[in-house]
C-alpha positions as CSV (number, residue, x, y, z in Angstrom):
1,X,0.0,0.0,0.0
2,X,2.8,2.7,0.9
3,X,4.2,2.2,-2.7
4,X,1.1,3.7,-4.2
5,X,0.1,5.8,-1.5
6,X,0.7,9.0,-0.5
7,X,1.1,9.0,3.7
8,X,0.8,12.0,5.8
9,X,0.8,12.5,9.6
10,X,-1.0,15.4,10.9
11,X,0.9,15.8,14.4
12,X,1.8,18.1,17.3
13,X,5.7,18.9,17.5
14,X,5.2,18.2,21.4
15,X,3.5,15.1,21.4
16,X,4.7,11.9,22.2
17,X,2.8,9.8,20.3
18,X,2.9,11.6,17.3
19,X,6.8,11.3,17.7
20,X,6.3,7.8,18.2
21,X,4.6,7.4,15.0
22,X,7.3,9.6,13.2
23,X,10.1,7.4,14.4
24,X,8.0,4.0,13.6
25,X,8.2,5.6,9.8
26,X,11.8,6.7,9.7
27,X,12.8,3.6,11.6
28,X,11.2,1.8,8.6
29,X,12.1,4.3,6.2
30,X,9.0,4.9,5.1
31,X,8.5,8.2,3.0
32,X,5.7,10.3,4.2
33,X,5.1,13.9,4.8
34,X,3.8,15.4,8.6
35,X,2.7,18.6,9.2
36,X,3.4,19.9,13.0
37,X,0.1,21.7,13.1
38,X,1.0,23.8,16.4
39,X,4.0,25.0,14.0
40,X,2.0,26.4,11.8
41,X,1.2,30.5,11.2
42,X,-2.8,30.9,13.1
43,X,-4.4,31.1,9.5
44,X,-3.2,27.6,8.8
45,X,-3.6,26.1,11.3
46,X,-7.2,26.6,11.8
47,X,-7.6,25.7,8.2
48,X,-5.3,22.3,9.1
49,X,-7.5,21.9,12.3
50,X,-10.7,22.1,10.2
51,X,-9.4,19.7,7.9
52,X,-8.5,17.1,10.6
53,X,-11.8,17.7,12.4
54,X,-14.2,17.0,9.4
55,X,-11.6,13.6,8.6
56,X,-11.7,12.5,12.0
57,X,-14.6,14.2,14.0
58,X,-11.7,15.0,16.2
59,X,-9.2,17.3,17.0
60,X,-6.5,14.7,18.0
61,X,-3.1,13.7,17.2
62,X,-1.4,11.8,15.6
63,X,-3.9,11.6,12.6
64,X,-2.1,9.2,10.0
65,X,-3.0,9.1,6.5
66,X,-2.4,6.5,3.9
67,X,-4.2,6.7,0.8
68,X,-8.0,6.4,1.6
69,X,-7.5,4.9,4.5
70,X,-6.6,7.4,8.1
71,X,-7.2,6.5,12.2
72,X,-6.4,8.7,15.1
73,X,-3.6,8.1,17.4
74,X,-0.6,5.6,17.3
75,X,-0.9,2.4,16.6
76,X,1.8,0.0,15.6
77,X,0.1,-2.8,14.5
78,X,-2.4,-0.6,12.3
79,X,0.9,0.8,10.7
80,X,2.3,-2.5,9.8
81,X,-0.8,-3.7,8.5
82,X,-0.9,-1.0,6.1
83,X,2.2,-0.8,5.0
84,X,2.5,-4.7,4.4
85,X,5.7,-4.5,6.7
């Protein structure tokens, strides 16, 4: 799946399991792109929050992204799983 999907992680630069998830990628070198939302300039991060809120029905992290397919929060096994690792 992660060869024909694009993967994103919505995070927080402070939270811990939204580091997790980052280092479960780089660990497994996995290409994907994460946005730091609390990083972000107001404007865009209330458009990012918006975004994450109408995905999820939540505003919580780590929001992970692959293709169609996206959960809340970190989850090892889930990653595997959809990765085929």
């Amino acid at each position: 799946m992660a060869e024909k999907h694009k993967i994103v992680v919505y995070a927080l630069s402070t939270c811990p399991y939204c580091k997790r998830t980052k280092r479960f990628l780089d660990d497994h070198k996995v290409a994907y792109e994460h946005i730091d939302v609390d990083l972000l300039d107001d404007s865009k991060q209330d458009e990012v929050l918006d975004k994450v809120e109408k995905l999820t029905g939540m505003r919580s992290f780590p929001v992970v992204v692959i293709g169609t397919e996206h959960w809340v929060g970190h989850d090892e096994q889930r990653l595997k799983k959809a990765l085929n690792l």
